[in-house]
C-alpha positions in Angstrom: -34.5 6.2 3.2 -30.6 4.6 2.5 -32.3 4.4 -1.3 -33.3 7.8 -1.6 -29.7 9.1 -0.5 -27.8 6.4 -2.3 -29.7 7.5 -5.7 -29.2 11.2 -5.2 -25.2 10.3 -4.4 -25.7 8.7 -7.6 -27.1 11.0 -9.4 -24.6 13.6 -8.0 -21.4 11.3 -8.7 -22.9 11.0 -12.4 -22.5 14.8 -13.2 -19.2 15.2 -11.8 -17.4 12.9 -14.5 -17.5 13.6 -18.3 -16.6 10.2 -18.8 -13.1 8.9 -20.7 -10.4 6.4 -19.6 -9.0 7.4 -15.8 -5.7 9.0 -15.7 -4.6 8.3 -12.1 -2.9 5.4 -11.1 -4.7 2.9 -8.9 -2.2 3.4 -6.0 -2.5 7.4 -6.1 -6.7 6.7 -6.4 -6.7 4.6 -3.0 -3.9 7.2 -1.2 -6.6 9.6 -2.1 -9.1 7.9 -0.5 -7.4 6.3 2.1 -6.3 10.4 3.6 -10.3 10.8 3.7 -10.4 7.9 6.8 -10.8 9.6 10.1 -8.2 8.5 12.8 -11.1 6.9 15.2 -12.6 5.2 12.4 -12.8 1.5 11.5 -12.5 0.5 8.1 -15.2 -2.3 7.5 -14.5 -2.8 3.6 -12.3 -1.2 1.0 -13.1 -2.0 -3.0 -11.1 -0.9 -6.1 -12.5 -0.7 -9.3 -14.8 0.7 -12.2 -17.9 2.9 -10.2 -20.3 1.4 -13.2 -23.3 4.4 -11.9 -20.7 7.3 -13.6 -20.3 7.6 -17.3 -17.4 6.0 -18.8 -16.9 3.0 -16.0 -14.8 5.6 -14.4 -12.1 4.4 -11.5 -13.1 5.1 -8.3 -12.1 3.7 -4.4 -14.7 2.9 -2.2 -14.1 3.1 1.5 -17.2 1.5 4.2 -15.9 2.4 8.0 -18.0 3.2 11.1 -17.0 5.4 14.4 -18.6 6.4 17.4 -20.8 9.7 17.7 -23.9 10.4 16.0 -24.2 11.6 12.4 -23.2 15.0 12.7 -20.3 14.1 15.0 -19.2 11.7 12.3 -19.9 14.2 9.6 -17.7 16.6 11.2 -14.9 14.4 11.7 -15.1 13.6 8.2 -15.1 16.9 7.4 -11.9 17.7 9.3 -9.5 15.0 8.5 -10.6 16.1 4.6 -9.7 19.6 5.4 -6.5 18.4 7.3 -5.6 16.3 3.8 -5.9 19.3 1.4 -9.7 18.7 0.5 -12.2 21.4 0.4 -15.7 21.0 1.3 -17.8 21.5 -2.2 -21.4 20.4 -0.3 -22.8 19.7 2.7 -26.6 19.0 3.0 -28.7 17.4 5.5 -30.9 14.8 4.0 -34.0 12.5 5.1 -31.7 9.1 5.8 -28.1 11.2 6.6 -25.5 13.6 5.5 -24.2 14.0 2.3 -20.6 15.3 1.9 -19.1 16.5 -1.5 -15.4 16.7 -1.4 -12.9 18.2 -3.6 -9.3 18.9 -4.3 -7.4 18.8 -8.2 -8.1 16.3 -9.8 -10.3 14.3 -7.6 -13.8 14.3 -5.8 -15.0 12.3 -2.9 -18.5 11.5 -2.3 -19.9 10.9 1.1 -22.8 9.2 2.7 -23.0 9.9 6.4 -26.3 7.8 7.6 -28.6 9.2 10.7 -28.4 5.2 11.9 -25.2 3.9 12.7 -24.0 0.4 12.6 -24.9 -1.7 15.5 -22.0 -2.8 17.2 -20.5 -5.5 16.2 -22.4 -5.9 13.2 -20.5 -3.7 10.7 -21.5 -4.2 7.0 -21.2 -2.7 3.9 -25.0 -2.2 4.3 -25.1 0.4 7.6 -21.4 1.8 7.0 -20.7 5.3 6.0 -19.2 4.8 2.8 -16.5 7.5 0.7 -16.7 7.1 -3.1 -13.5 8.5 -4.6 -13.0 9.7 -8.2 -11.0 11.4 -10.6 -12.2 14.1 -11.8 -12.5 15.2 -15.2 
């Protein structure tokens, strides 16, 4: 099910860039990305770099982190501290393996995957954290 949602974040991250070299700085790309971390979350991982799925290598930030709740509680959390940061909430649909957030403010969009299965504790990974995809956006 993480497959199905990953590709369609994918897919959906792929028609939000027209490609081109990235404009923002590296430091404003992770303050943008950082403002999206809810207060009760922990941060399991944080990468920097080219997101190779969007056209054009584009620069992105990638945040992993976990919290309590279930998925909607997490999803709404989420939701709020973007909202309290200036974001606006461009989609939010239910899918078959968790919620997927789309997040927006100038110049930049934040992709979110929200999974129905939490992390077991303790055993945080990239592979069963929520995980934010920052970009510019073009």
């Amino acid at each position: 099910m993480r497959l199905a949602v990953l590709a369609f974040l994918a897919v959906l991250a792929a028609g939000c860039s027209s490609g081109g070299t990235p404009d923002a700085g590296a430091d404003e790309l992770s303050r943008q990305a950082q403002a999206l971390i809810p207060e009760a979350a922990e941060v399991v991982d944080v990468t920097e770099g080219a997101c190779v799925q969007l056209d054009g290598n584009t620069a992105c930030a990638r945040i992993f982190l976990t919290s309590d709740g279930d998925e909607g509680e997490r999803a709404d959390e989420l939701v709020r501290t973007a909202k309290a940061a200036g974001w606006e909430v461009a989609r939010r649909e239910r899918m078959g393996g968790g919620t997927s957030i789309v997040l927006e403010r100038e110049g930049y969009r934040a992709i979110a995957a929200v999974w129905t299965t939490p992390c077991p504790e303790g055993e945080a990974d990239e592979a069963c954290a929520d995980e934010i995809q920052v970009i510019e956006d073009f």
